[in-house]
N, C-alpha and C positions, 0 to 999 in steps of 0.2 A: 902549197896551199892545202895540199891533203889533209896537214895537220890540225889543223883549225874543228875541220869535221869528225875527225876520232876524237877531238875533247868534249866535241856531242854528247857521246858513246860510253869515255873513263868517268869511274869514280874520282870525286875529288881529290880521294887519298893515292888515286894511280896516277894523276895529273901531277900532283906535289912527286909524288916518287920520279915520275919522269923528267919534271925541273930540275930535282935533287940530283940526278943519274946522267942527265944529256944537259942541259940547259948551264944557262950564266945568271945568278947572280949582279943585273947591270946597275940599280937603283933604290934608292929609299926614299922616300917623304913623308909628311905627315898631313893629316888631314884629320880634323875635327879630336886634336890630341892623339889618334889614332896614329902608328908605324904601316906604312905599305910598302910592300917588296914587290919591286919590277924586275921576272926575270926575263929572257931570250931565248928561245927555243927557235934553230933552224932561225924560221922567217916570221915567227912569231912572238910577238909579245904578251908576255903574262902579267896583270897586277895583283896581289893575292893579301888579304887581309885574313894574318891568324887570329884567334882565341889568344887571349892575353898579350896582344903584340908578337908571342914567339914561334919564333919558326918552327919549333918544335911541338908545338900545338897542333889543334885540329884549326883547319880551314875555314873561316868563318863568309869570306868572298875572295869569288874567282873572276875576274875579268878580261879577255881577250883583244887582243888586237893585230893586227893582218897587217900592218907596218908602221913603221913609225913618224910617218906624217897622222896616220890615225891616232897613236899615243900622244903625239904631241897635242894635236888639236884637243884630246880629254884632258893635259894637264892642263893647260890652257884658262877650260873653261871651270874647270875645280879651282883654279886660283883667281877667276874675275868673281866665283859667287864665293868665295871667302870676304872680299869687300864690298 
């Protein structure tokens, strides 16, 4: 859980490097035409919205989550306020 607390701490761009460096790759979806990449660090989950969809971009939103009953419940309710 320690990890959660040093994302405090990192720049967006050392958060993206440490997904890039240690982390998975688990997901994709979309939302509001927008690409979101869900990766996995340790025991953590990452949702991360680039600048023009690409991962190679700059970081436009970072969002956390501490397991994945937590991520589920947010896709969850991202897909009831789509209807």
């Amino acid at each position: 859980m320690w990890l959660k607390e040093i994302f405090g701490v990192f720049s967006r761009k050392k958060i993206i490097q440490l997904l890039r460096e240690e982390g998975s790759l688990v997901g994709e979806h979309f939302r509001g035409g927008r690409k979101i990449y869900i990766y996995i660090l340790k025991d953590i989950f990452v949702q991360v919205m680039f600048k023009k969809d690409d991962p190679v971009e700059e970081v436009e939103q970072l969002q956390t989550f501490s397991d994945l009953n937590q991520l589920n419940s947010h896709l969850e309710k991202e897909f009831k306020a789509a209807f």
